[in-house]
C-alpha positions as CSV (number, residue, x, y, z in Angstrom):
1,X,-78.6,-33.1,80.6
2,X,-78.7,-31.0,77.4
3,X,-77.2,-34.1,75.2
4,X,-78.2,-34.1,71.7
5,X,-78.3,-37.5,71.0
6,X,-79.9,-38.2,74.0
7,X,-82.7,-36.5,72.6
8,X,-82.9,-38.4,69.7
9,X,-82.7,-41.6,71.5
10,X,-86.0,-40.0,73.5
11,X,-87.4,-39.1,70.4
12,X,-87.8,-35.3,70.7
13,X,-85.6,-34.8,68.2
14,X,-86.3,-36.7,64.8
15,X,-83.8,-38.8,62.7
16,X,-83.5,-41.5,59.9
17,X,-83.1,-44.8,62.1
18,X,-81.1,-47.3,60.4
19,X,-81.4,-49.7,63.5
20,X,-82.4,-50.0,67.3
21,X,-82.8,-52.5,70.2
22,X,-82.8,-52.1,73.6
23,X,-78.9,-50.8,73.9
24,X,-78.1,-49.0,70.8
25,X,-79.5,-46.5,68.1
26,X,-78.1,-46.2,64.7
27,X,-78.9,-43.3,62.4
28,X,-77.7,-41.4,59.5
29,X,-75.8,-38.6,59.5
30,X,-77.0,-35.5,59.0
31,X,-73.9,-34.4,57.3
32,X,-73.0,-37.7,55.4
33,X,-69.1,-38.1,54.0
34,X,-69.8,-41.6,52.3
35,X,-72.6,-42.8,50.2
36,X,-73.3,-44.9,53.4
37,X,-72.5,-42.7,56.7
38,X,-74.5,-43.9,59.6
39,X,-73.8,-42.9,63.2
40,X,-73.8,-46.3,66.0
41,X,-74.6,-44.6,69.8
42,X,-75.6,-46.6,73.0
43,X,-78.8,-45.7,74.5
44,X,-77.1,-45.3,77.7
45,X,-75.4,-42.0,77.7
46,X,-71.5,-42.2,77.9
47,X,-69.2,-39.1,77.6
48,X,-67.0,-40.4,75.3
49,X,-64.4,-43.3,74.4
50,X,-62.3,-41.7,77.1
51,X,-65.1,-43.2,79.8
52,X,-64.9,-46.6,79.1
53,X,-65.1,-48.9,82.2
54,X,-65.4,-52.6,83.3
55,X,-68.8,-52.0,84.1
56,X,-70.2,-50.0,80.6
57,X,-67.4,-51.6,77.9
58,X,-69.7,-54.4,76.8
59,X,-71.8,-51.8,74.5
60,X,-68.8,-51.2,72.7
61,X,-69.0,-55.2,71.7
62,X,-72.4,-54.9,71.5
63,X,-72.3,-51.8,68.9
64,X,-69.6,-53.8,66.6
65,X,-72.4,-56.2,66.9
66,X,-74.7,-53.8,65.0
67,X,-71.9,-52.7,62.7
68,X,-71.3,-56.5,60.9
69,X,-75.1,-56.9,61.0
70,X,-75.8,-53.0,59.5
71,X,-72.9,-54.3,56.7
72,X,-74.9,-57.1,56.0
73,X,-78.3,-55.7,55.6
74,X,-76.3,-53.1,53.2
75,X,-74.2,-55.1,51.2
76,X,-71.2,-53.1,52.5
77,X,-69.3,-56.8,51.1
78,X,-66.5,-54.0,49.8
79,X,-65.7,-52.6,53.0
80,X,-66.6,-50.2,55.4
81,X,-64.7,-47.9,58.3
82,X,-65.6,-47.3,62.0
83,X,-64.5,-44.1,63.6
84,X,-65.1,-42.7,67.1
85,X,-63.6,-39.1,68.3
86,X,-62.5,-38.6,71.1
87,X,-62.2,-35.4,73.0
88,X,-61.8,-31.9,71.4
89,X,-58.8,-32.4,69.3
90,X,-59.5,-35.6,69.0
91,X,-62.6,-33.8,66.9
92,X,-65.6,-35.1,69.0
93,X,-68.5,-32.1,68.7
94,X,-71.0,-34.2,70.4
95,X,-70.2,-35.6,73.9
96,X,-72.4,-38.7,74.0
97,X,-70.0,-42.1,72.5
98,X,-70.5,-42.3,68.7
99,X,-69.2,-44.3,66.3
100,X,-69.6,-43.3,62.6
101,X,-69.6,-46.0,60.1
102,X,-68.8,-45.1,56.4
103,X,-68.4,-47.4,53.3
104,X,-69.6,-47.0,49.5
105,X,-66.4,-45.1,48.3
106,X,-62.7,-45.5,49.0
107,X,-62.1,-44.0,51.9
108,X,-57.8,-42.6,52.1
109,X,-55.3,-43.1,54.7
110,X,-54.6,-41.0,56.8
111,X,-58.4,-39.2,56.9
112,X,-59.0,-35.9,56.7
């Protein structure tokens, strides 16, 4: 499988970790759109929000988990937003589940 972040979960290519257990990896983006952009991915590669099942839909409760505990660490206390894409027009670039998590700005409605 030719999975980007799959190869940063395996460590062959680098990032900036901003948390990891044994289901999830959380790193910053490469490409940040908020003074605090970080990017939430389970370890266990899923396609995308699209392939969520009975048996795999616990990470996603898992990597909300991470989110209030990344907000904490971070004084986020103003806010912050998760957003996952999903599918081409739904703008996903990388097929591996991601959620990105922004705060430190206002971030409008609708997005961009």
């Amino acid at each position: 499988m030719d999975c980007l972040f799959c190869k940063i979960i395996e460590g062959t290519i680098p990032s900036k970790k901003a948390y990891e257990d044994d289901l999830v990896l959380s790193f910053y983006d490469i490409d940040p759109k908020a003074p605090f952009h970080v990017l939430i991915i389970p370890k266990q590669h899923i396609d995308s929000a699209a392939k969520i099942t009975p048996e795999n839909s616990s990470i996603v409760a898992h990597i909300f988990e991470v989110a209030a505990k990344l907000a904490k660490e971070h004084d986020l206390k103003d806010g912050f937003r998760i957003v996952t894409n999903c599918g081409e027009q739904g703008g996903q670039t990388v097929n591996h589940l991601h959620f990105h998590m922004l705060a430190g700005r206002n971030l409008g409605w609708p997005p961009g």
